[in-house]
One Martini backbone bead per residue (centre of mass of N, CA, C, O) as a GRO file, in nm:
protein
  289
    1UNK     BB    1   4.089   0.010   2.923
    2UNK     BB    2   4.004   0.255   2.729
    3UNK     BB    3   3.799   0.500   2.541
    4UNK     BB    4   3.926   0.485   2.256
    5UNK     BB    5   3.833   0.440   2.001
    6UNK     BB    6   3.777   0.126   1.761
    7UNK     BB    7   3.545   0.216   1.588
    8UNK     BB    8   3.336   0.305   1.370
    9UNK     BB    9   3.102   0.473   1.270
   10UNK     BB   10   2.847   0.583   1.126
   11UNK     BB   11   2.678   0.669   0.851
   12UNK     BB   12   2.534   0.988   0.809
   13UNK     BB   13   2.446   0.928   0.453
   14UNK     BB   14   2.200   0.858   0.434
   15UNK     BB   15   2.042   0.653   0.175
   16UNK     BB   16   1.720   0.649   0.004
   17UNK     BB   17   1.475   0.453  -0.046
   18UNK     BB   18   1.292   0.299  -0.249
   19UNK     BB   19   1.130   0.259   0.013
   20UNK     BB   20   0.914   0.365   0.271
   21UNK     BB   21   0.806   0.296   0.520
   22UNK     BB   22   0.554   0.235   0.706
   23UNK     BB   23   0.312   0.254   0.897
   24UNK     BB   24   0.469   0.141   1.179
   25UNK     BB   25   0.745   0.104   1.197
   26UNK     BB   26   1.032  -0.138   1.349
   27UNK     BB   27   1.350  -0.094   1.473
   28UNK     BB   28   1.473  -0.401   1.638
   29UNK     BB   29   1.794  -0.313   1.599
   30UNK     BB   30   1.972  -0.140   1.830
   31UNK     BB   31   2.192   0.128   1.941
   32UNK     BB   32   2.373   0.348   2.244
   33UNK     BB   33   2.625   0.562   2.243
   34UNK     BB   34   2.816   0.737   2.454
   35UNK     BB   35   3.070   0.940   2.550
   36UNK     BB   36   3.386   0.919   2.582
   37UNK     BB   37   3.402   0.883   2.900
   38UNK     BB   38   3.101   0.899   3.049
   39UNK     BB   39   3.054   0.566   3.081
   40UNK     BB   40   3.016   0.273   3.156
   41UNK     BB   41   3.254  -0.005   3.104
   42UNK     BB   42   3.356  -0.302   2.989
   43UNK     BB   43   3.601  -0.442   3.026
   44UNK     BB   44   3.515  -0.730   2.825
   45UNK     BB   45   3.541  -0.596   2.570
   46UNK     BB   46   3.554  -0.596   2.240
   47UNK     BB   47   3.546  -0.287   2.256
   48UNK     BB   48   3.516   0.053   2.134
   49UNK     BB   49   3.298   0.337   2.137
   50UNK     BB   50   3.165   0.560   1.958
   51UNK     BB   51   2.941   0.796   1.940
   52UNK     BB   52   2.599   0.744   1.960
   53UNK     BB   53   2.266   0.926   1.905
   54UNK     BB   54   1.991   0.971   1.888
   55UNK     BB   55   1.949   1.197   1.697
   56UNK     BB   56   2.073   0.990   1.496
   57UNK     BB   57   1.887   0.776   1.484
   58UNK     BB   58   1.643   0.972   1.393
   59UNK     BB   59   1.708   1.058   1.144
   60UNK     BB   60   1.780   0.776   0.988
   61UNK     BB   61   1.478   0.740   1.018
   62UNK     BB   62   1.341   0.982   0.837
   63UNK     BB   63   1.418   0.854   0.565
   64UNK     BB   64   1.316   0.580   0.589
   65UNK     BB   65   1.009   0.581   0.782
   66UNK     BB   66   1.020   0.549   1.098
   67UNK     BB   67   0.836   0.519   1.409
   68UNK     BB   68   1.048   0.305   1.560
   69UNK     BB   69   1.218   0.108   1.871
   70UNK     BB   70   1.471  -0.151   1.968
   71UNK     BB   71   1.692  -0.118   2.247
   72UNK     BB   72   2.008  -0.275   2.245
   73UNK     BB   73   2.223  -0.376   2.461
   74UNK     BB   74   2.520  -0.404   2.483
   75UNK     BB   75   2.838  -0.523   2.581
   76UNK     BB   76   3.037  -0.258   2.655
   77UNK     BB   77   2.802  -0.199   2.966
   78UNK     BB   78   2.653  -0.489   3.007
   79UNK     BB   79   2.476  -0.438   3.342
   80UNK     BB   80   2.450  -0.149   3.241
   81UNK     BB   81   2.144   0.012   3.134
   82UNK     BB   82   2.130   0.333   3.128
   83UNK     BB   83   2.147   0.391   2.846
   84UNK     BB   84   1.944   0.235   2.712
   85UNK     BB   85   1.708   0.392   2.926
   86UNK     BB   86   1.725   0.639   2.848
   87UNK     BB   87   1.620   0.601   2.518
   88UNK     BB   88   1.337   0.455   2.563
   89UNK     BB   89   1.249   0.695   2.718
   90UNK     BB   90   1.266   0.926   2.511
   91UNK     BB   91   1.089   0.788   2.292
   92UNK     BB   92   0.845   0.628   2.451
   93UNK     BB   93   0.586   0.463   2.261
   94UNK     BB   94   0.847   0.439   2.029
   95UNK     BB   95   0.975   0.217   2.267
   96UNK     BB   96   1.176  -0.011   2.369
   97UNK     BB   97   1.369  -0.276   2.497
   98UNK     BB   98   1.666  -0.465   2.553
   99UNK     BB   99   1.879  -0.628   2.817
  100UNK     BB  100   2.132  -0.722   3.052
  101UNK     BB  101   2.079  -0.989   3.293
  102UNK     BB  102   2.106  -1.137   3.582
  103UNK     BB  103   2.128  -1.294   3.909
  104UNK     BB  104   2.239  -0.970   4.019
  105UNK     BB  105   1.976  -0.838   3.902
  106UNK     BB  106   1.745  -0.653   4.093
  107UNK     BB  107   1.442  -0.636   4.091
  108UNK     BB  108   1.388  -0.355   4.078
  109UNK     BB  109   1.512  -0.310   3.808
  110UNK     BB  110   1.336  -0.490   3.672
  111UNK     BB  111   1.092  -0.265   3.750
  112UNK     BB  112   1.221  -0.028   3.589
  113UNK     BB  113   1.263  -0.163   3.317
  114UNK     BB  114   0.947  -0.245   3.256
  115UNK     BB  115   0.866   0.070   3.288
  116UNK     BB  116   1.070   0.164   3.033
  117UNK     BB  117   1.031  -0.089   2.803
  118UNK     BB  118   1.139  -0.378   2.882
  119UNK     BB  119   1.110  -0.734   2.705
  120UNK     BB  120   1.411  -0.816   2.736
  121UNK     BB  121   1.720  -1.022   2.689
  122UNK     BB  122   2.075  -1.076   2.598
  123UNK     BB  123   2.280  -1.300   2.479
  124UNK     BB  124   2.604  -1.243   2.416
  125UNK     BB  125   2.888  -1.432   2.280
  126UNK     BB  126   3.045  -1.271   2.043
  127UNK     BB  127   3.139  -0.994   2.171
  128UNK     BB  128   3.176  -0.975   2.484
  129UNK     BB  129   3.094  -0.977   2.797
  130UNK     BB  130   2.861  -1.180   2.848
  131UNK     BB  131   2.644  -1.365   2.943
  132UNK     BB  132   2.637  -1.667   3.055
  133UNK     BB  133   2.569  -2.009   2.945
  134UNK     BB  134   2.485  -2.095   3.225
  135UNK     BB  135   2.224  -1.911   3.303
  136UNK     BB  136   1.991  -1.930   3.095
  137UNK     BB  137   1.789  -2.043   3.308
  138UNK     BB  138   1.789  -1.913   3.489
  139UNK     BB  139   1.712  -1.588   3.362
  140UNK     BB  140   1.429  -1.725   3.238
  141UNK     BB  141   1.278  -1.725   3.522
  142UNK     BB  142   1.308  -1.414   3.520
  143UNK     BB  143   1.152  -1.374   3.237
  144UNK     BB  144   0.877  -1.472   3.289
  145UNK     BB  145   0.786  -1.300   3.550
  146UNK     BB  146   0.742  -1.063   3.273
  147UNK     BB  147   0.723  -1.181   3.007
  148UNK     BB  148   0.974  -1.219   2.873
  149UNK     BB  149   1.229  -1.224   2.629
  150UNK     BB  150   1.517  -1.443   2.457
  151UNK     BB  151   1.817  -1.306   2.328
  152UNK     BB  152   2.024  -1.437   2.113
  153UNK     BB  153   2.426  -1.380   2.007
  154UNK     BB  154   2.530  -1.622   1.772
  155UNK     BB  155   2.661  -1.893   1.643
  156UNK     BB  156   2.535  -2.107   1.429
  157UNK     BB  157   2.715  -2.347   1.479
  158UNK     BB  158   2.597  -2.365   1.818
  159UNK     BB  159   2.248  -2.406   1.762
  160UNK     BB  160   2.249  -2.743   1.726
  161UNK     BB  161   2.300  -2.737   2.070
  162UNK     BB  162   2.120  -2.511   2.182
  163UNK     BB  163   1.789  -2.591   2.045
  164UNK     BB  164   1.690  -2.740   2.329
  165UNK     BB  165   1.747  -2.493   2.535
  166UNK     BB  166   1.552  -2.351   2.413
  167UNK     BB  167   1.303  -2.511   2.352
  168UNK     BB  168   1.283  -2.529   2.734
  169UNK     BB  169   1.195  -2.259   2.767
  170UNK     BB  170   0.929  -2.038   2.901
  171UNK     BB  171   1.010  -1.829   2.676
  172UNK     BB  172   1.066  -1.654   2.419
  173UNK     BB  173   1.303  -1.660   2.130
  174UNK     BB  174   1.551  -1.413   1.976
  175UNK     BB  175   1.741  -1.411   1.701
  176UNK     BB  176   2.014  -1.318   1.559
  177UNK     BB  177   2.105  -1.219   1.257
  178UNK     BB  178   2.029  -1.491   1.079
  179UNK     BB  179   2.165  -1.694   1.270
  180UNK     BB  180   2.482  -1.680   1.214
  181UNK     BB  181   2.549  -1.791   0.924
  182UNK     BB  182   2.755  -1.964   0.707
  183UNK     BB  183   2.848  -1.877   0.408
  184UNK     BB  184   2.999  -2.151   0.282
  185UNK     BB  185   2.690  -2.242   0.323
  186UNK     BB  186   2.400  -2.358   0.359
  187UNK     BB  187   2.069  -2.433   0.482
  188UNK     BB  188   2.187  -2.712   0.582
  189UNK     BB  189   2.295  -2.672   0.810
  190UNK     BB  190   2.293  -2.730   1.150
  191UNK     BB  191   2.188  -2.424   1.276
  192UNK     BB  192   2.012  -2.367   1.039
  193UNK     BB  193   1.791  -2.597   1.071
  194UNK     BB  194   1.770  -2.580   1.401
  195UNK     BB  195   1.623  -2.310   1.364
  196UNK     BB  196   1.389  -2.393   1.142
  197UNK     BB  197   1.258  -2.577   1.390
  198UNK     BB  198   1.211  -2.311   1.556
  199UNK     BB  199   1.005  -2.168   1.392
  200UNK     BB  200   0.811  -2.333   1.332
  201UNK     BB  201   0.710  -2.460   1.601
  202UNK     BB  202   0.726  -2.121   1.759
  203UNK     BB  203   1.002  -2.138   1.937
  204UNK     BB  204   1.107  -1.844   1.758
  205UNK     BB  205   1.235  -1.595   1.677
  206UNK     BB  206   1.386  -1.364   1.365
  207UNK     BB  207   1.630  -1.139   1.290
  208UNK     BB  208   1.640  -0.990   0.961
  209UNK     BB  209   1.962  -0.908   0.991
  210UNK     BB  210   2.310  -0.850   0.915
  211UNK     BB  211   2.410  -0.903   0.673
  212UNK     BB  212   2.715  -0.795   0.688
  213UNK     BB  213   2.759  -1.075   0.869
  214UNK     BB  214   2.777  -1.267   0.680
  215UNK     BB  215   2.838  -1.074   0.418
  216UNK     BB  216   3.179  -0.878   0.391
  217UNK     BB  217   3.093  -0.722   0.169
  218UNK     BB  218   2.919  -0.531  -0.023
  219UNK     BB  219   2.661  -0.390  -0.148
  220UNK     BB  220   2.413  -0.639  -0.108
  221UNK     BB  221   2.524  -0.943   0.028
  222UNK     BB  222   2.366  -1.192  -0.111
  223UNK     BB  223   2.470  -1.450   0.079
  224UNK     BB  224   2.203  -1.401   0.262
  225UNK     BB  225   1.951  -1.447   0.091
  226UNK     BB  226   1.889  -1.722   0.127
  227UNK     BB  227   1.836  -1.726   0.425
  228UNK     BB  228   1.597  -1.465   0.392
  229UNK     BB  229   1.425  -1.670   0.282
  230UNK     BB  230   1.397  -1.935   0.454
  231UNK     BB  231   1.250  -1.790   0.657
  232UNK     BB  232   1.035  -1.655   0.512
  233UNK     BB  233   0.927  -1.939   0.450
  234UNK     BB  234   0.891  -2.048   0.759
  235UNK     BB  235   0.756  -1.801   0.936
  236UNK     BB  236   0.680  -1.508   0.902
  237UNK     BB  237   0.556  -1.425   1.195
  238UNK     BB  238   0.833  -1.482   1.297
  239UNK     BB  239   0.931  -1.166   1.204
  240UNK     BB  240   1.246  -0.915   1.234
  241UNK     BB  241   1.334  -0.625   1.209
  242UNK     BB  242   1.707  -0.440   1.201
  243UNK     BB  243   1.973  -0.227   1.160
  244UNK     BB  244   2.232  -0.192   1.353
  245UNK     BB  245   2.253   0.065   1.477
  246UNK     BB  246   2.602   0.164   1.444
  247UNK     BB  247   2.770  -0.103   1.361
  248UNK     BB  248   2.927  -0.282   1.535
  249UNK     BB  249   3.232  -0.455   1.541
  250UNK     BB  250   3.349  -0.349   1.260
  251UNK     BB  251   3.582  -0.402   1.015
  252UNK     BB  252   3.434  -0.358   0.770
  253UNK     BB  253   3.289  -0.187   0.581
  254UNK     BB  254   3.023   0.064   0.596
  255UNK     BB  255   2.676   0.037   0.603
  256UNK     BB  256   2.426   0.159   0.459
  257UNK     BB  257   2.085   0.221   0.538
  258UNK     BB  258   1.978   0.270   0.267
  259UNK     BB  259   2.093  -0.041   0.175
  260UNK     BB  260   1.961  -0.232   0.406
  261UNK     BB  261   1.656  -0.154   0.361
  262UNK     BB  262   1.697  -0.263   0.035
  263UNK     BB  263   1.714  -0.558   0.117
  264UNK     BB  264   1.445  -0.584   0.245
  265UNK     BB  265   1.270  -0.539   0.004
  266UNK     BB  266   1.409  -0.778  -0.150
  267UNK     BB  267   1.275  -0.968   0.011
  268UNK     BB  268   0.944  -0.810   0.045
  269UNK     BB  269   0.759  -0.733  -0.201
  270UNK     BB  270   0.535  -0.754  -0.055
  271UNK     BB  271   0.348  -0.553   0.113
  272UNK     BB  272   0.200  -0.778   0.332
  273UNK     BB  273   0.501  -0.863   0.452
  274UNK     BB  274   0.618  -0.597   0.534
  275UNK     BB  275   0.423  -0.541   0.735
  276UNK     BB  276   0.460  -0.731   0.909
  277UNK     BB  277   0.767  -0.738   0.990
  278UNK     BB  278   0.750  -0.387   1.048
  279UNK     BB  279   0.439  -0.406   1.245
  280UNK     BB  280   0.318  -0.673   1.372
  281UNK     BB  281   0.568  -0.822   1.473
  282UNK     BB  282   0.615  -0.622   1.694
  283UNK     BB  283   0.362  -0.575   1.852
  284UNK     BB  284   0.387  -0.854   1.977
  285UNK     BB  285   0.671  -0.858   2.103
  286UNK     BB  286   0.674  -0.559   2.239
  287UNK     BB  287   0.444  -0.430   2.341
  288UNK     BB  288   0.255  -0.243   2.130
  289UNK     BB  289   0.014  -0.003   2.148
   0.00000   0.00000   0.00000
């Protein structure tokens, strides 16, 4: 497989939001991507991106107001977490990072990794070439002892069957992106009842991201509404958003970043809940100072 991207960019001409994020405002879910052909790719991805640079992505926060940023290894570069880390390093006190790492993911590296600010790993199912859930529970006793938290990226209709494997793991668990709801079904699906079974009971925290990714129509996206609505309603605490940016593996439409933004602002019309999300449970989860 080339380089030759195969997926388009993010809208560098992103729409002004309703309302400025708060001071200390955290998008918990970026990518970051090297110019096509300058780094290792994961042969078994399921795409090939065009470039992301930081500077396009720090751009884009100071439209929104956003202050911080948690850069999340995508599954194109497997377990070579460097560009990701070159990033985080880049953000300083306003980066943390999530990696992929596996049984063969040597300690000194994740002692390099947690050292440039990164808190968890993430299983990703869906996008292709992700570390096999076949290791969950060997990968989580190795970020326990980092104190990282476990990220995974899945349909949510697998989520029925594998919320006791994660609810028995020593981590905290953050599952992305509305916990992929079938949009076709409504709350009480079998694997998004067992996701509200994992926030309430505090075993699970929940990235309130990727409406596009639930609704595949254009902006607003309403479809997700239903779901960002009971997971805040369960939980509220245990809940980050992030923007998904540069919106990668995407067939439909592309988002613009500020009407992404203004979906969170309608699911949070409360100022002190808008704040909890976008600012202190981000500093419980990544450990900001």
């Amino acid at each position: 497989m080339d380089a030759t991207p195969d997926i388009p960019g993010p809208d560098r001409l992103v729409k002004p939001p309703a309302a400025r994020a708060p001071t200390g405002a955290c998008d918990c879910h970026a990518h970051v991507f090297a110019r096509p052909g300058s780094h290792y790719l994961n042969p078994l991805r399921g795409y090939t991106p065009p470039e992301a640079s930081l500077n396009d992505f720090r751009a884009m926060h100071r439209v929104l107001g956003i202050d911080r940023a948690v850069i999340v290894q995508p599954s194109v570069y497997g377990t070579d977490n460097r560009c990701s880390r070159q990033a985080v390093e880049a953000l300083g006190d306003a980066g943390r990072g999530v990696a992929v790492i596996d049984l063969d993911t040597p300690d000194d590296e994740l002692a390099r990794l947690h050292e440039a600010g990164f808190r968890g790993s993430r299983f990703n199912v869906l996008s292709g070439g992700g570390v096999d859930l076949t290791q969950l529970e060997a990968v989580a006793a190795r970020l326990a002892e980092l104190g990282w938290h476990l990220q995974t990226f899945i349909d949510g209709a697998a989520l029925a069957e594998l919320a006791p494997r994660l609810a028995a793991l020593p981590v905290e668990v953050v599952v992305d992106h509305l916990g992929h709801p079938d949009p076709e079904l409504d709350i009480d699906q079998p694997g998004f009842r067992a996701l509200l079974g994992l926030l309430r009971d505090g075993q699970a925290w929940v990235k309130i991201s990727g409406a596009y990714r639930v609704d595949s129509g254009p902006a607003p996206w309403p479809a997700a509404d239903r779901f960002a609505e009971a997971l805040i309603a369960a939980a509220p605490d245990r809940l980050v958003w992030g923007s998904d940016w540069p919106h990668p593996a995407l067939s439909g439409p592309m988002p613009n970043d500020g009407d992404l933004f203004d979906r969170l602002l309608a699911w949070t019309p409360d100022e002190d809940l808008r704040r909890r999300i976008l600012v202190d449970n981000p500093a419980r989860l990544y450990d900001f100072p």
